[in-house]
C-alpha positions in Angstrom: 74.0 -41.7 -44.6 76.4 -44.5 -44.1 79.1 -45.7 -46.4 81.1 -48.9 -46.4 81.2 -52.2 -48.8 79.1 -55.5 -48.9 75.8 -54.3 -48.1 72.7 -55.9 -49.9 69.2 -55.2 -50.9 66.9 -57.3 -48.8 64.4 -57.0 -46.3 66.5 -58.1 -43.2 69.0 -54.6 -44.2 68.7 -53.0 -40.7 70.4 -50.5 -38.5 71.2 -50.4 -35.0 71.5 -46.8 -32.8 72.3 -48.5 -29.2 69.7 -51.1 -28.9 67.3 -49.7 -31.3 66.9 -51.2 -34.9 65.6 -49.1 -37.9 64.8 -50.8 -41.9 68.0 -49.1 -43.5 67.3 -47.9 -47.2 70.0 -49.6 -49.8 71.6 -47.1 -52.2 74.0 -49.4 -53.3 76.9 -51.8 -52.1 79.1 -49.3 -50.5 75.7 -46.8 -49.2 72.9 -46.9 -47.5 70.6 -44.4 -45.5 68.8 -44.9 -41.6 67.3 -42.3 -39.7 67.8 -42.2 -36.5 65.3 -43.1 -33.9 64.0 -41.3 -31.3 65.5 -41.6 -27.6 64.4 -40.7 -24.6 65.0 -36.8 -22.8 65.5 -38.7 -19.4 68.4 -40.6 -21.2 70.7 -38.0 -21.5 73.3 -36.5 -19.7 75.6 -33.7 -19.5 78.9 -34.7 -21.3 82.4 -32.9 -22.6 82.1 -32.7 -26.3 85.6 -33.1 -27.5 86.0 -36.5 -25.4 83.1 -37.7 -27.5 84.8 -40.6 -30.0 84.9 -42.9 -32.5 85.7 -46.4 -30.8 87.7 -48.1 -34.5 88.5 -51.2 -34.8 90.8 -50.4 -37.5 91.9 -47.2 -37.3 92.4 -45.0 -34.0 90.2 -42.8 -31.9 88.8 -40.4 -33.6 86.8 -37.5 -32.0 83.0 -36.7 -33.2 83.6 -33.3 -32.9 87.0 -32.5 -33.5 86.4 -28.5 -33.2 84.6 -28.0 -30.4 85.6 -26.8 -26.9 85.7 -28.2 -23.1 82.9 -25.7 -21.8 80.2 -25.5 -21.6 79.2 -29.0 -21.3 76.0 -30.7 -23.4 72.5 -32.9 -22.5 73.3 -36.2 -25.0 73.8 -39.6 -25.3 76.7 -42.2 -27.0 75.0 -45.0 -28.8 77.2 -47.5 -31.3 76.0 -47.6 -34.4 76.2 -51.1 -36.5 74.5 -52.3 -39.5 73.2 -56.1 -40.2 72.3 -57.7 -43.6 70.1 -60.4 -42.3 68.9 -58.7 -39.4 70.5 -61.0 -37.1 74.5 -60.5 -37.5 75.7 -57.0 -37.1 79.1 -55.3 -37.4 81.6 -54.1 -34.9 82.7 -51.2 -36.5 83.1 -48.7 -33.8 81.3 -45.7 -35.0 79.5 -43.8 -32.5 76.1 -41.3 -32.8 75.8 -38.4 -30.7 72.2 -37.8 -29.2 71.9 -34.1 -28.2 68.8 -32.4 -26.7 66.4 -30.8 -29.5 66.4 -26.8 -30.0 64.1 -25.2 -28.3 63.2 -22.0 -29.5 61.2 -19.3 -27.1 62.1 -15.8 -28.9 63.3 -14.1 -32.1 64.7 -10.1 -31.3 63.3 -9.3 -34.5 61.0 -10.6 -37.0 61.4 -8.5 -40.4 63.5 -6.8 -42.9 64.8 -6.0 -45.9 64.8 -8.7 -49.0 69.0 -7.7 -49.5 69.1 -9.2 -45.8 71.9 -8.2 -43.5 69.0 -7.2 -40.2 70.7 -9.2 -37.2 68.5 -11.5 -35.5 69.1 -12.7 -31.7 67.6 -16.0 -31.0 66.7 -17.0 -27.6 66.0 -20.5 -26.5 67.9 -23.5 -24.9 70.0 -26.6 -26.4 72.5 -24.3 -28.6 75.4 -26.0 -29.4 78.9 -24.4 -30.1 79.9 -26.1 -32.8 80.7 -25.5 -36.9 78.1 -26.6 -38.1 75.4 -24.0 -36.0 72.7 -22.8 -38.4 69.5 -20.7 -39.4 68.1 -21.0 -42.2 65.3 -18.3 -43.5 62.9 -19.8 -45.4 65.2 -22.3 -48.1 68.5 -19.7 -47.7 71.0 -20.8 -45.3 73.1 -18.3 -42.6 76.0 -19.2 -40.2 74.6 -18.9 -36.9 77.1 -17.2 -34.1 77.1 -19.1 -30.7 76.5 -17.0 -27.7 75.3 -19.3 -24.9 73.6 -22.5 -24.5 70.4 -20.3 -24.5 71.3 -17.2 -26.9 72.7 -17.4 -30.9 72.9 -14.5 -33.3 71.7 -15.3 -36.9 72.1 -12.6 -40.1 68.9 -12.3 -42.5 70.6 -13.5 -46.3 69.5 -11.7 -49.1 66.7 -13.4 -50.9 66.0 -13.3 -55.0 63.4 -10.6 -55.3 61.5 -13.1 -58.3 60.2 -14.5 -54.4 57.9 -11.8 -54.2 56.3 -12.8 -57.4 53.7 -9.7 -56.8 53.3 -8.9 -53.4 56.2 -6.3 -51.5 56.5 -8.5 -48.3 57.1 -12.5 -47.8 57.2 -14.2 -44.6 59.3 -17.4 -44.5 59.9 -19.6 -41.0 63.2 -19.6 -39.1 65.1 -23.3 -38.5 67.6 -23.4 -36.2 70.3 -26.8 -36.0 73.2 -27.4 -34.2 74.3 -30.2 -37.0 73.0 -28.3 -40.4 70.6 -31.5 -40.8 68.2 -31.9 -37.8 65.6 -28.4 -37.7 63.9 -26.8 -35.4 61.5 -24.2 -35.8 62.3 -20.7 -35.0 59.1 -18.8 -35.9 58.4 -16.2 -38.6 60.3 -13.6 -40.6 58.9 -11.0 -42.4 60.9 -9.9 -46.1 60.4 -6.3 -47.3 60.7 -6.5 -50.8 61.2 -2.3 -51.0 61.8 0.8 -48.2 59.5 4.0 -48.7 61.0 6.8 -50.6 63.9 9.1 -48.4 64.2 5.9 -45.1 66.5 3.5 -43.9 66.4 0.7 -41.8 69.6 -0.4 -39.6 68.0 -3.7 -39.0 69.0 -3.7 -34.9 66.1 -2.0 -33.0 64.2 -4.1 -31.2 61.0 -3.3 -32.9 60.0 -2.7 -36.2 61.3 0.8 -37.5 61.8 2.7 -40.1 64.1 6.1 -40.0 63.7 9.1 -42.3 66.8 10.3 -44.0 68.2 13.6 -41.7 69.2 17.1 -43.5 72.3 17.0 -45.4 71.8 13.3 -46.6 69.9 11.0 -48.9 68.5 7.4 -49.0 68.7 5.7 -52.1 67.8 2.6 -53.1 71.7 0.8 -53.3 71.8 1.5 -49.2 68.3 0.5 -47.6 70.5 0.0 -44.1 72.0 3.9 -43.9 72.1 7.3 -45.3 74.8 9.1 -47.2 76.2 12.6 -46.5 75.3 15.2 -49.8 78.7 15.8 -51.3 80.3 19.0 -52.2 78.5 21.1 -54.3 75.2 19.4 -53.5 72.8 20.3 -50.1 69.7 19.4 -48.7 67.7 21.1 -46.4 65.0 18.6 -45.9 64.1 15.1 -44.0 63.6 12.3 -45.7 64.8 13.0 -49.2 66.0 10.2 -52.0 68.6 12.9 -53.7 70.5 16.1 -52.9 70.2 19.9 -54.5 72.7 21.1 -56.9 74.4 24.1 -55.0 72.7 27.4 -56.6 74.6 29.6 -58.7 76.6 32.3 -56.4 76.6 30.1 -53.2 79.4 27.4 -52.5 78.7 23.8 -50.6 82.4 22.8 -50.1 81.4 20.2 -47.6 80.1 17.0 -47.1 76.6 16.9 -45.6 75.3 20.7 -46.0 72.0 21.1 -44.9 71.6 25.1 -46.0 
């Protein structure tokens, strides 16, 4: 998306990444949209994000990526970016486009959970950029992605709306990873549980798929799918994987939290 003024509807309304030229799609005078073409892997090379800048004719230097840090450093590329009319005089307006190596993802840590969300997922791969603007998305819901390396992020399962399920308990929806919130990669697959079998939990951080049954003295009901909670006083329960606690029987007393007998 570019904006500015003076553009016009023709067929000659191109855009320029480097030395490449794309057919630009008018909007209006002041917008129109190019996608950026592809560039070679064998093109790139490692540079410092935050000297990455604007090169303004008008106004000063301004920096692409004005949050990011010194290390580690990044695969891309630097290409001016100008736009022509009548595909034969182009601007010099300064503005720069960032190539960056594409995602690569090789491994999800886990692959389902529950539909209210909240199971951590580690994602393992290369090209992982610290920046803002880091993201997963599950399926068409969005989730800030946490940076750990150039080959490591950690992405949090949002809640879906449970009218996705339409009739079946489970949904599986693919994983996109971007370093920009535009450009996706694919992750692989995630598995939605739309409901947990009566008296278990699931924490949502083993490595595998598993599902815990509720200990003595506790219950699992359906408001907290990711733990259990302690009986309170005057309640007990002596068994595993229960969805409520006993009433304490007339002539005994259960003055604590989490009575099994």
């Amino acid at each position: 998306r570019i904006l500015g003024e003076g553009f016009i509807e023709s067929t000659s309304l191109y855009c320029r990444f480097g030395e490449a030229e794309v057919p630009a799609t008018f909007v209006d005078s002041s917008e129109i949209h190019c996608s950026a073409p592809p560039t070679k892997e064998e093109g790139l090379s490692w540079l410092v994000l935050p000297d990455q800048r604007h090169n303004r004719t008008i106004l000063e230097d301004q920096m692409l990526l004005p949050m990011s840090h010194h290390y580690p450093n990044y695969l891309g590329k630097l290409v001016n970016v100008e736009v022509t009319n009548n595909g034969q005089d182009y601007t010099w307006s300064g503005f720069k486009f960032l190539y960056q190596n594409d995602i690569q993802v090789m491994k999800l840590s886990r692959a389902s959970g529950p539909s209210h969300g909240g199971t951590p997922v580690f994602i393992s791969g290369s090209s992982f950029v610290n920046s803002t603007e880091l993201t997963c998305k599950f399926g068409e819901e969005t989730a800030r992605a946490i940076f750990l390396t150039r080959e490591a992020i950690l992405c949090t399962s949002p809640p879906i709306p449970t009218h996705s399920f339409h009739t079946s308990q489970e949904m599986i929806v693919i994983i996109y990873v971007s370093n920009n919130a535009v450009d996706y990669s694919v992750g692989g697959h995630f598995k939605y549980s739309h409901s947990l079998p009566s008296g278990t939990y699931q924490p949502g951080a083993e490595e595998v798929d598993t599902l815990l049954r509720c200990p003595r003295g506790t219950y699992c009901s359906s408001y907290s799918l990711r733990n259990f909670t302690l009986c309170t006083p005057g309640t007990y329960q002596p068994l595993v994987g229960q969805s409520q606690c006993i009433l304490c029987p007339i002539g005994y007393v259960c003055s604590e939290f989490g009575m099994a007998v």
